[in-house]
C-alpha positions in Angstrom: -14.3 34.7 -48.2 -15.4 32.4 -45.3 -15.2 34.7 -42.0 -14.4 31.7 -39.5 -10.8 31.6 -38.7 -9.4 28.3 -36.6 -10.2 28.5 -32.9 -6.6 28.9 -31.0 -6.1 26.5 -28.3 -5.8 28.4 -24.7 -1.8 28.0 -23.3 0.4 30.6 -21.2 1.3 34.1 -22.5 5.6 33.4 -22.9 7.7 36.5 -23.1 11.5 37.4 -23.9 13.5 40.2 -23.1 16.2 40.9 -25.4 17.3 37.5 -26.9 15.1 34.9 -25.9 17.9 33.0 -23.7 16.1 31.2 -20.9 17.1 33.2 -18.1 15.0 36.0 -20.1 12.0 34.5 -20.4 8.8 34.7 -18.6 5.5 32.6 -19.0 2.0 33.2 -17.4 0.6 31.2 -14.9 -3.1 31.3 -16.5 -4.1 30.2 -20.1 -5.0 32.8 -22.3 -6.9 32.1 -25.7 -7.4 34.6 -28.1 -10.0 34.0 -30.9 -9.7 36.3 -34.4 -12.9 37.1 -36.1 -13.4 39.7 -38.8 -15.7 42.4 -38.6 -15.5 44.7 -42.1 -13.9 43.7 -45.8 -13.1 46.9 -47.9 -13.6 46.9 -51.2 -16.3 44.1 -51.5 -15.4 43.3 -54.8 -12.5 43.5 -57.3 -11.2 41.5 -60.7 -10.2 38.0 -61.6 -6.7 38.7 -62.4 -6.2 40.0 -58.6 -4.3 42.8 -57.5 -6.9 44.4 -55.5 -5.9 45.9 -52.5 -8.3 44.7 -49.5 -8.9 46.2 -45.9 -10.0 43.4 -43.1 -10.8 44.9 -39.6 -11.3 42.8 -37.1 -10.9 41.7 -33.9 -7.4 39.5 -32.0 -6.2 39.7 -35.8 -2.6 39.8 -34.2 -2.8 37.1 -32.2 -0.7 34.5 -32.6 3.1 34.2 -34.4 1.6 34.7 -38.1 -1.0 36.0 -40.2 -2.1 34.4 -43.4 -4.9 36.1 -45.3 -6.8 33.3 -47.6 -9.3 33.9 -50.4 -10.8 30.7 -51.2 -7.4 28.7 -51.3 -5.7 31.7 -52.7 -3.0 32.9 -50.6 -2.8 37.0 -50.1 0.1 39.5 -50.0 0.3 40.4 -46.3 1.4 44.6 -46.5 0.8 45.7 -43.4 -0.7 44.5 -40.1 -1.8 46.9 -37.4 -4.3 47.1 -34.5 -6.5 49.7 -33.3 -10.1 49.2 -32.1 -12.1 50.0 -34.4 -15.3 48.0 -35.4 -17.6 48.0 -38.1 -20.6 45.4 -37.7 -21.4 43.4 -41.1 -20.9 40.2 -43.0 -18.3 39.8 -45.2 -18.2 39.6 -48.5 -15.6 40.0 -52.1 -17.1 39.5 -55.0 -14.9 38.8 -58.1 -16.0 40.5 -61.3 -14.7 40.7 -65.1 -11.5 42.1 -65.8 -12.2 45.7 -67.0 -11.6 45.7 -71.0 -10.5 48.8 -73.1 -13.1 49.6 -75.7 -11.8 53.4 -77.2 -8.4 55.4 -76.8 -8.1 58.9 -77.5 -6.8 60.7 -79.2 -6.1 58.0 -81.8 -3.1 59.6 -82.0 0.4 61.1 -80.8 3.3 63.5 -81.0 6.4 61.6 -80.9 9.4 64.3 -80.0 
């Protein structure tokens, strides 16, 4: 997973109250740019098939109208998004490994009722 999200380009902060009719709406005078980088990647590796839940902290992950979490050119699940300020200092890495396999079962048998 490549840690270098695209640069946002600096523009006003625009705000609505209520419904965003334009005699609610507010915009900054200044330009405000927020840039996203990603700090910590929990769990560092999972299977082929997917379905690994993954943690990214980071920093100015919210900013901006969407988030879209890539791995490789494999687009993830979004669950949840929230922000705190927590940091953890690192690179980033996921490591896909072999599927798990099933290689005994016991008992070999069962009680049906």
């Amino acid at each position: 997973m490549a840690a270098a999200p695209p640069k946002s380009a600096a523009g006003p902060v625009k705000l609505c109250v209520g419904e965003c009719r334009p005699e609610l709406r507010a915009q900054s005078s200044q330009l405000y740019s927020f840039a996203p980088s990603m700090l910590a990647l929990t769990p560092g590796r999972g299977p082929e098939s997917g379905g690994t839940k993954v943690t990214i902290v980071g920093e100015n992950l919210g900013a901006g109208s969407a988030a879209i979490v890539l791995f490789g050119n494999q687009t993830c699940e979004l669950y949840s998004l929230s922000v705190d300020r927590a940091a953890a200092p690192g690179s980033l890495a996921f490591e896909y490994i072999e599927d798990p396999t099933v290689q005994r079962v016991e008992p070999l048998w069962s009680i049906a009722r």
